[in-house]
C-alpha positions as CSV (number, residue, x, y, z in Angstrom):
1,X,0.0,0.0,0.0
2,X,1.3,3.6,-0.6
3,X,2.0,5.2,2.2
4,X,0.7,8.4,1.0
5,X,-2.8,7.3,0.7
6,X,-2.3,5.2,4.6
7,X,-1.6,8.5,5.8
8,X,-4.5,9.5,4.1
9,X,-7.0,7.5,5.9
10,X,-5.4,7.4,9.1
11,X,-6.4,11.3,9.0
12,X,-9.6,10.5,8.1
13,X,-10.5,9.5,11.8
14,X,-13.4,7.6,11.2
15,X,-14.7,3.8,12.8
16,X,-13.9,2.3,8.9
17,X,-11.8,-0.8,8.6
18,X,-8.5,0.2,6.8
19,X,-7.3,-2.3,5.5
20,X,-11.3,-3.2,4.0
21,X,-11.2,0.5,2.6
22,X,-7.9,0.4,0.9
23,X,-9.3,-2.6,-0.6
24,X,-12.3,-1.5,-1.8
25,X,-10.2,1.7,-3.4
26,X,-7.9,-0.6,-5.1
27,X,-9.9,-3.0,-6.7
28,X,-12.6,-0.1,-7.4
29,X,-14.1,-0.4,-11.3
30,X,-13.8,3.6,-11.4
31,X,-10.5,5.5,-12.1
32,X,-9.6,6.8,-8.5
33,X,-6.9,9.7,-7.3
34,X,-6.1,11.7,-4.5
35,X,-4.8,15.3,-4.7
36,X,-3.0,17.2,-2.5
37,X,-4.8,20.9,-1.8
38,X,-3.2,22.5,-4.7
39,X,-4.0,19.8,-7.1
40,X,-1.2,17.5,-7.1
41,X,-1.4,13.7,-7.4
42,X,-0.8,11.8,-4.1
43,X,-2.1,8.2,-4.8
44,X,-3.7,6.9,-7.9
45,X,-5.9,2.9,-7.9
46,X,-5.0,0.4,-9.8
47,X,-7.6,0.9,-12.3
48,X,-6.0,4.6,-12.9
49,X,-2.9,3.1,-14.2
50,X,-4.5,-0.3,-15.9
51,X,-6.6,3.1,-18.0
52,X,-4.2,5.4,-18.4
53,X,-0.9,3.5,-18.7
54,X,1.4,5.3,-16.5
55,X,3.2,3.7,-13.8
56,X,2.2,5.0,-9.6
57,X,5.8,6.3,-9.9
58,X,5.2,8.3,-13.1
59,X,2.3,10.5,-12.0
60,X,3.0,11.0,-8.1
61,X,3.7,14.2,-7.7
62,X,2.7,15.4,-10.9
63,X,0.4,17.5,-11.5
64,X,-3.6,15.9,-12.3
65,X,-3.5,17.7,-15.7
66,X,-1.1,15.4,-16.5
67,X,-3.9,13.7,-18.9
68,X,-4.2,17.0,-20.6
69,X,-7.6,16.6,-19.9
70,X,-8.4,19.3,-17.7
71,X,-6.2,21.8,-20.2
72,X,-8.7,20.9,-23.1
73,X,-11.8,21.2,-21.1
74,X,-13.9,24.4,-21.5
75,X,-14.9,24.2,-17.7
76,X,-11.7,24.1,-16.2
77,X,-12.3,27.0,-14.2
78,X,-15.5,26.6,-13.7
79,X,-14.4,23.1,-12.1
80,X,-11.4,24.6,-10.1
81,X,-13.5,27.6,-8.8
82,X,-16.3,25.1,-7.6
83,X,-14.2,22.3,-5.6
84,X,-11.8,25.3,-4.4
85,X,-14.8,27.0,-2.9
86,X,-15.8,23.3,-1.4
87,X,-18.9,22.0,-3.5
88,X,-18.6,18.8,-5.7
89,X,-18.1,19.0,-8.7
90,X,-19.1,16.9,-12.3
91,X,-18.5,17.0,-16.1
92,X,-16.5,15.1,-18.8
93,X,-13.2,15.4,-19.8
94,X,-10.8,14.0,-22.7
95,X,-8.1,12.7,-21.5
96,X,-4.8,11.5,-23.0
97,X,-3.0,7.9,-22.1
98,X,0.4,7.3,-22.1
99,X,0.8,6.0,-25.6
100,X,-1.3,9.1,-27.0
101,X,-4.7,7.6,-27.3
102,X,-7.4,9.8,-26.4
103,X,-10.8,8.3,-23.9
104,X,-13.4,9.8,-22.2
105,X,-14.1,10.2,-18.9
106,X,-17.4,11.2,-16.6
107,X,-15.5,12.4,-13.5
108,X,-16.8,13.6,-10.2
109,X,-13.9,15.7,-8.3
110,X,-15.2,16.4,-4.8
111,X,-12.9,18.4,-1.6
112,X,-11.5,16.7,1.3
113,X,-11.4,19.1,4.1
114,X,-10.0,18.8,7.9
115,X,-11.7,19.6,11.1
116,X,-11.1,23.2,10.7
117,X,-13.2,23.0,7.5
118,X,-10.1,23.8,5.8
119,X,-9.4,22.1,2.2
120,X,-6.7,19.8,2.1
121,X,-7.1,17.3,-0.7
122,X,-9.3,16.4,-3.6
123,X,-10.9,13.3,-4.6
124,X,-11.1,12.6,-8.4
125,X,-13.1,9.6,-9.2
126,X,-13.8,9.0,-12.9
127,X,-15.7,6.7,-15.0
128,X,-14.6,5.5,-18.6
129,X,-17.4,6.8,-21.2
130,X,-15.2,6.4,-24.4
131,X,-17.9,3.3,-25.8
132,X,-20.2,5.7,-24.8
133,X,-19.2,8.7,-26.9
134,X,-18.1,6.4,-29.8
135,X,-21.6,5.5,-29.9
136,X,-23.4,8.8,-29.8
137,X,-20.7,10.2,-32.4
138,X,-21.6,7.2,-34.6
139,X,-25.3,8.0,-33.7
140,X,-24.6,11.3,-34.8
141,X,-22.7,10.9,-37.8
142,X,-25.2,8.1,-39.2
143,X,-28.2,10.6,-39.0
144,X,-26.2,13.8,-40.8
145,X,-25.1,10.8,-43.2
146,X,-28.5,9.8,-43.8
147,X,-30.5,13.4,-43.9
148,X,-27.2,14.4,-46.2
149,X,-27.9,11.2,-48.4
150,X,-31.3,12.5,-48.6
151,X,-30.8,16.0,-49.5
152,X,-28.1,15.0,-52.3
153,X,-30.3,12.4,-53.4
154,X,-33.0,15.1,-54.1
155,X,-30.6,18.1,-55.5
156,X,-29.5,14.6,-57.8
157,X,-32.4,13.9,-59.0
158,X,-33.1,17.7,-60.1
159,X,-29.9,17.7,-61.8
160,X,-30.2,14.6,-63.8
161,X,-34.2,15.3,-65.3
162,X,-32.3,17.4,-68.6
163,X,-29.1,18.9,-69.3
164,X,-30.5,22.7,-69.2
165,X,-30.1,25.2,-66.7
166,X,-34.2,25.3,-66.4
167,X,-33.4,22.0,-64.3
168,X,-34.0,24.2,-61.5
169,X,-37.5,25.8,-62.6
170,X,-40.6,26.3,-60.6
171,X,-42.3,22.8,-60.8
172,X,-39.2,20.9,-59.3
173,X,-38.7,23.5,-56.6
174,X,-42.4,23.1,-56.0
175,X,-42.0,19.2,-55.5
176,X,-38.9,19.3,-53.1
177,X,-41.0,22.2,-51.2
178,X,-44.2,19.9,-51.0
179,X,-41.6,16.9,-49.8
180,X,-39.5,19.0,-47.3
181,X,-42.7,20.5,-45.8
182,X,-44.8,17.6,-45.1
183,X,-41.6,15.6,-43.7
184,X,-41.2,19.1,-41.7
185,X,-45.0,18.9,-40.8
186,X,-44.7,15.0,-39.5
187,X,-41.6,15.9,-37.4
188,X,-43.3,19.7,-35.8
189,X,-46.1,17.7,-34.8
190,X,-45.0,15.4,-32.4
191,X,-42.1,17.5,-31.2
192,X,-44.3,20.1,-30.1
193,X,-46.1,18.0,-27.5
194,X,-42.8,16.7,-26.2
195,X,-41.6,20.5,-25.7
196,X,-44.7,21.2,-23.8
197,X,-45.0,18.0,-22.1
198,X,-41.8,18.6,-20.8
199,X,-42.0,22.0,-20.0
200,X,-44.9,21.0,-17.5
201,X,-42.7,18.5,-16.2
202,X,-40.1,20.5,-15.1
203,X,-42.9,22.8,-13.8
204,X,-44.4,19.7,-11.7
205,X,-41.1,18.0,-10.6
206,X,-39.8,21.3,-8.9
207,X,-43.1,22.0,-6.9
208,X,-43.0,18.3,-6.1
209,X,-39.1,18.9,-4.8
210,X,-40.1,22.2,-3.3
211,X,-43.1,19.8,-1.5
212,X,-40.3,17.7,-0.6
213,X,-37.9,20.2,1.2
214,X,-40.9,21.4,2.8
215,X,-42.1,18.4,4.2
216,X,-38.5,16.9,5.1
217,X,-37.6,19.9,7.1
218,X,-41.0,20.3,9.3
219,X,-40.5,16.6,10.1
220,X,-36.9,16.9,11.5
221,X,-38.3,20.0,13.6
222,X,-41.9,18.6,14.6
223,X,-40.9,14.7,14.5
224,X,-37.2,13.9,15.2
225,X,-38.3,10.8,15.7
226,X,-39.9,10.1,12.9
227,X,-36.8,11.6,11.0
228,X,-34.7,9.5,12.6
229,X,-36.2,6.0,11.4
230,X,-36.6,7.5,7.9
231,X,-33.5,8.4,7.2
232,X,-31.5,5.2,6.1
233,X,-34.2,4.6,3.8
234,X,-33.9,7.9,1.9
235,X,-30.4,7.5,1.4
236,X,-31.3,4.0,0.5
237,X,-33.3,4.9,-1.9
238,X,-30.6,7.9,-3.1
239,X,-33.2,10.3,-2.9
240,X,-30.8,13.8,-3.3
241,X,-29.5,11.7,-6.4
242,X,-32.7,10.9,-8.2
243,X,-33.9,14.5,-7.7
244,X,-30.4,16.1,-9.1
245,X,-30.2,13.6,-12.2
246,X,-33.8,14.1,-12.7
247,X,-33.4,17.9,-13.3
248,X,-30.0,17.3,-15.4
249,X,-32.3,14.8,-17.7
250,X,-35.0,17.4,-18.2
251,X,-32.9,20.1,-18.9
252,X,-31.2,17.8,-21.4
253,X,-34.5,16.5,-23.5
254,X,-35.7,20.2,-23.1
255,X,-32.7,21.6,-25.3
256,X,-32.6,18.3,-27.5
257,X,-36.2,19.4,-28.2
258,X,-35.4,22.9,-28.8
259,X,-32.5,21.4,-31.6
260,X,-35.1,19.2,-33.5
261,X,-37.1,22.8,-33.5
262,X,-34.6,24.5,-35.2
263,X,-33.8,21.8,-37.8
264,X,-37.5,21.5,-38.9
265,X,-38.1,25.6,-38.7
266,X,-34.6,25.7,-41.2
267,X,-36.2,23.1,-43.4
268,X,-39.7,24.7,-44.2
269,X,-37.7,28.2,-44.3
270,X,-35.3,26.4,-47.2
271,X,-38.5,24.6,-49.1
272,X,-41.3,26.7,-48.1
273,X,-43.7,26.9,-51.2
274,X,-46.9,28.8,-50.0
275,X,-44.5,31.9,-50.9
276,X,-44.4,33.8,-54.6
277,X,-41.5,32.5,-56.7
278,X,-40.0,36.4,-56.3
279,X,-40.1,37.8,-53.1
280,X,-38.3,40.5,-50.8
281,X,-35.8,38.6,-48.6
282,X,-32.9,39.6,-46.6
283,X,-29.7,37.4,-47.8
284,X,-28.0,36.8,-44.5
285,X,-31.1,35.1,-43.4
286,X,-31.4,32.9,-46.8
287,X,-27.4,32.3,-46.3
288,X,-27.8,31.6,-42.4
289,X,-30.9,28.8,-43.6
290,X,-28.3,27.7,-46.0
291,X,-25.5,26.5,-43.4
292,X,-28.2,25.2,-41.0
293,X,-29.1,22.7,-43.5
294,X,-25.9,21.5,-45.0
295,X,-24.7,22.1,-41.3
296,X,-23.8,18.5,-41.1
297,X,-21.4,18.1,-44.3
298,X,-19.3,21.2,-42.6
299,X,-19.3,20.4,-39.0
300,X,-17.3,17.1,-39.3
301,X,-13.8,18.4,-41.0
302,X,-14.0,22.2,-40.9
303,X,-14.8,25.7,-38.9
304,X,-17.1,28.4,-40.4
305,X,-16.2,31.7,-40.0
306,X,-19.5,33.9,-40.5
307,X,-18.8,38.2,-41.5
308,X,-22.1,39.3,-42.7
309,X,-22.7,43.0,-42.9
310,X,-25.6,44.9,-43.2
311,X,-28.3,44.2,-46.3
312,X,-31.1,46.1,-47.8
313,X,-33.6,43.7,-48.8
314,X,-33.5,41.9,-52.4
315,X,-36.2,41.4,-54.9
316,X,-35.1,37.3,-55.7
317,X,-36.5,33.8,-55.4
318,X,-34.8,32.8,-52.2
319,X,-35.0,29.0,-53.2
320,X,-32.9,29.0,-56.1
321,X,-30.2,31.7,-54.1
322,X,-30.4,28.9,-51.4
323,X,-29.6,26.3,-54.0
324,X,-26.7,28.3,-55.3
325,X,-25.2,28.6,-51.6
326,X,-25.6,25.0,-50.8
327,X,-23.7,24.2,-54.3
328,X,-20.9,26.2,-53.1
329,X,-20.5,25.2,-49.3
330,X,-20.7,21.4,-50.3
331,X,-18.3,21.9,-52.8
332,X,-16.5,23.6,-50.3
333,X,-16.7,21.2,-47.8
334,X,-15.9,18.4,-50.0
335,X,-12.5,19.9,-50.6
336,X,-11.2,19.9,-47.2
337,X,-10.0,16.7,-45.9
338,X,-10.1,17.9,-42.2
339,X,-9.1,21.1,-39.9
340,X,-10.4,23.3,-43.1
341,X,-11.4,26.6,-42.5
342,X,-14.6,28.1,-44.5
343,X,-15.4,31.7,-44.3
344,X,-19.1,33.4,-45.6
345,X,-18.9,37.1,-46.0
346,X,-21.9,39.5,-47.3
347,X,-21.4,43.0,-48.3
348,X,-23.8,46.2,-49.6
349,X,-21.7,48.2,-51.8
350,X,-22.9,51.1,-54.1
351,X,-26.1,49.3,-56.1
352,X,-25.2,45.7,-55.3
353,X,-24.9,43.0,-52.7
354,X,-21.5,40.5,-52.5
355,X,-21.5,37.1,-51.0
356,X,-17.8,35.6,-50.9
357,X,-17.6,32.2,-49.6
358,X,-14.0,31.3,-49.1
359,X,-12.2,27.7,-48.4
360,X,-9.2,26.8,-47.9
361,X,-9.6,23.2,-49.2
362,X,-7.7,21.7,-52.3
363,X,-8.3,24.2,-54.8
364,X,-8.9,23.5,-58.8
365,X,-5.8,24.0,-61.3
366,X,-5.7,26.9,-63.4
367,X,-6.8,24.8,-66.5
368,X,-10.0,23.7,-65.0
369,X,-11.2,27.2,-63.5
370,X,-12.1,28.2,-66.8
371,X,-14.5,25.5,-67.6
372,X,-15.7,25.2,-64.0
373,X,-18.9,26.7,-64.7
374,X,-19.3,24.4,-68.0
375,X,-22.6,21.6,-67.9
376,X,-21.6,17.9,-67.0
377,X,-17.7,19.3,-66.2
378,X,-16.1,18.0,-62.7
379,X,-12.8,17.3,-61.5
380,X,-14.6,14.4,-58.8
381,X,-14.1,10.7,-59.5
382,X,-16.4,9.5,-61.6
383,X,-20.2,8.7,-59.8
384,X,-19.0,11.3,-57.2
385,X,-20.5,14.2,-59.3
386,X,-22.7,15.2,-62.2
387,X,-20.8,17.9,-63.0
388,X,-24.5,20.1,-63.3
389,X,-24.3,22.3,-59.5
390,X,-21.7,24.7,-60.5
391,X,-23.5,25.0,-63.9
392,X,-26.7,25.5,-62.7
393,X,-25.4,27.9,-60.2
394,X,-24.2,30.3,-62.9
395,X,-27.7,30.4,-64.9
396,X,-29.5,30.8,-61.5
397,X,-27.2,34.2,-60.4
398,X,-27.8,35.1,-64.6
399,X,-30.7,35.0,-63.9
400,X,-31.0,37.7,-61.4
401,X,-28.9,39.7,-63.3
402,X,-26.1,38.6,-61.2
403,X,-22.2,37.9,-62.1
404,X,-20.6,34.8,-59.9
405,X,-16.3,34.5,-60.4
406,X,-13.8,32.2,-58.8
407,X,-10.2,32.1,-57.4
408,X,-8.3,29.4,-57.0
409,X,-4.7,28.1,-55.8
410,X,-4.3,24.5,-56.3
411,X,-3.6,23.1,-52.4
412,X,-4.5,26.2,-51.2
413,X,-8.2,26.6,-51.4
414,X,-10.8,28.8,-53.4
415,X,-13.2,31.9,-53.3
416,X,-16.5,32.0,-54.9
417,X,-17.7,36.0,-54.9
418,X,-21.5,36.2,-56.0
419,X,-22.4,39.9,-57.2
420,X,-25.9,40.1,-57.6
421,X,-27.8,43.9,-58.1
422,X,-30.3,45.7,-56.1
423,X,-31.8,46.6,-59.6
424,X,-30.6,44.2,-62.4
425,X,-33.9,45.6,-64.5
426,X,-31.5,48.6,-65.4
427,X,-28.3,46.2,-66.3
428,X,-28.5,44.1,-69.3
429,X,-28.5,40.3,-68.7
């Protein structure tokens, strides 16, 4: 046994068997450690080194951020500031073993204090989540795979019906309109009553706790007693834990319920079709619509930088200026293998809006940019493109009187820059 961690317990001062509680530490199924009051490591389980990989003798002394995990988390200080000022604290971190490899970890850090009150270690106990996470990544990435699939599958099969730039006319917008809006119909529907069936339960559960802190607290003043024998039952039955994880799991559904909300309200915004063809429309809200739905081909292998400036509304069907921005982002995202960086920008300058959207993916050779815009031309594998978006894209900003233009630096990335005018009546087409 370390004698760090004997001199641990002994200070304890409790009736607890030592030798039965080192035990119990040491063969514990959860990653278990023991600060000193300034966070370094004084004893570490077994189970921390089987996990992690380093030796006792590697990480006594050391620091706990050893695992890099508490360096990457967001709630760092949030974490030291709580357990500093003596409450428990919980959250997840991503840790790093020895050999590199990264896992997750639900830990619980609580403060060890002395008879004075005074802190003097802290307790980390952790619980491997990696399968955990793996799954809900996979969860994740299967349902942006399959609502991707879907939307491709549909821009696909507007693409393929003739080799004109009329592909995109108003009775195929109509149908994918009809499509997305029922499908957004089906989903609003039963969403709403589990936002407001929640909602009421979180109402309900905190009167019934406030009931319960009530009634608990006239019964140790009235009926000591009575207190008394209920006691070992309540913690029993865990009772301060049910109600904590209780609120944590309403909280939870109530913003993944807000999520599915915002997915369906950027899907009937995208295929609405009980709106005229031509309509006034602010741009950064057709561009923000945009990124929310192809959302899930960015996320995965790139940031997005948004710079949007001021608009005067623009007399345009919003659809087809949707279609051109999901072209482009795609496109962009397509040609960043990971860590990209994509960047939307919207300007008003003189009689004209600008839309640049910027990657910095692998960029198209000189020889290519000039047919870029040319039907059934792509530099993808073949069955990885129809060579029709960027095509279509160029009759649709034509057709608001618009101009669209690319740079491009092979391995370095591209810039699309739409130009399309407040007036195009008064420019010729």
């Amino acid at each position: 046994m370390d004698k760090t961690l004997q001199d641990f317990v002994d200070q304890l001062g409790t009736q607890v068997d030592t030798v039965l509680l080192l035990k119990a530490v040491e063969q514990s199924p959860a990653t278990i450690f023991i600060t000193d009051s300034v966070g370094r490591i004084i004893y570490v389980n077994s189970k921390f080194v089987e996990v992690t990989g380093y030796a006792k003798n590697e990480v006594l002394g050391r620091d706990a951020r050893i695992l890099k995990g508490m360096g990457r988390s967001s709630g760092h200080k949030e974490m030291w500031s709580e357990i500093s000022s003596g409450r428990q604290w919980k959250g997840d971190f991503h840790n790093k073993k020895k050999n590199g490899e990264y896992f997750w970890v639900r830990a619980t850090i609580s403060p060890i204090m002395d008879h004075e009150g005074k802190i003097t270690n802290f307790l980390g106990m952790n619980e491997d989540i990696t399968d955990r996470k793996q799954v809900e990544e996979a969860l994740e990435q299967s349902v942006a795979e399959s609502v991707q699939m879907a939307t491709s599958l549909e821009f696909l099969n507007a693409e393929l019906k003739s080799t004109q730039s009329q592909m995109l006319q108003r009775e195929k917008m109509a149908s994918i309109g009809q499509l997305a809006a029922g499908v957004a119909h089906e989903i609003n529907n039963p969403i709403g009553f589990v936002s407001s069936n929640l909602r009421s339960l979180d109402k309900y559960f905190k009167k019934l706790t406030d009931y319960l802190v009530l009634l608990e607290k006239n019964i140790q003043d009235k009926v000591p007693e009575t207190w008394q024998e209920i006691k070992p039952e309540r913690k029993k039955l865990k009772i301060d834990f049910m109600l904590e994880d209780s609120e944590d799991l309403i909280t939870e559904s109530l913003d993944g319920s807000e999520r599915v909300r915002k997915i369906v309200q950027n899907l009937k915004t995208f295929s609405r079709v009980d709106q005229a063809e031509e309509q006034w429309v602010d741009l950064n809200t057709c561009l923000e619509n945009t990124i929310g739905i192809v959302w899930n081909e960015i996320k995965y292998k790139s940031k997005l930088e948004k710079d949007l400036g001021d608009l005067p509304d623009l007399n345009c069907n919003p659809q087809e200026l949707s279609q051109v921005f999901t072209n482009i982002l795609i496109n962009a995202a397509q040609a960043i293998e990971k860590d990209g960086l994509i960047k939307v920008r919207s300007r008003h300058e003189e009689e004209s809006i600008i839309i640049t959207i910027e990657d910095n993916g692998s960029g198209i050779a000189e020889e290519h940019l000039e047919r870029i815009f040319e039907p059934f031309f792509t530099t993808k594998a073949v069955g990885e493109g129809t060579g029709l978006g960027m095509s279509i894209s160029y009759e649709i900003i034509k057709k608001h009187g618009g101009n669209i233009h690319i740079e491009s630096d092979l391995g370095k990335g591209s810039i699309f820059t739409i130009l399309l005018p407040l007036h195009p009546e008064e420019q010729s087409l």
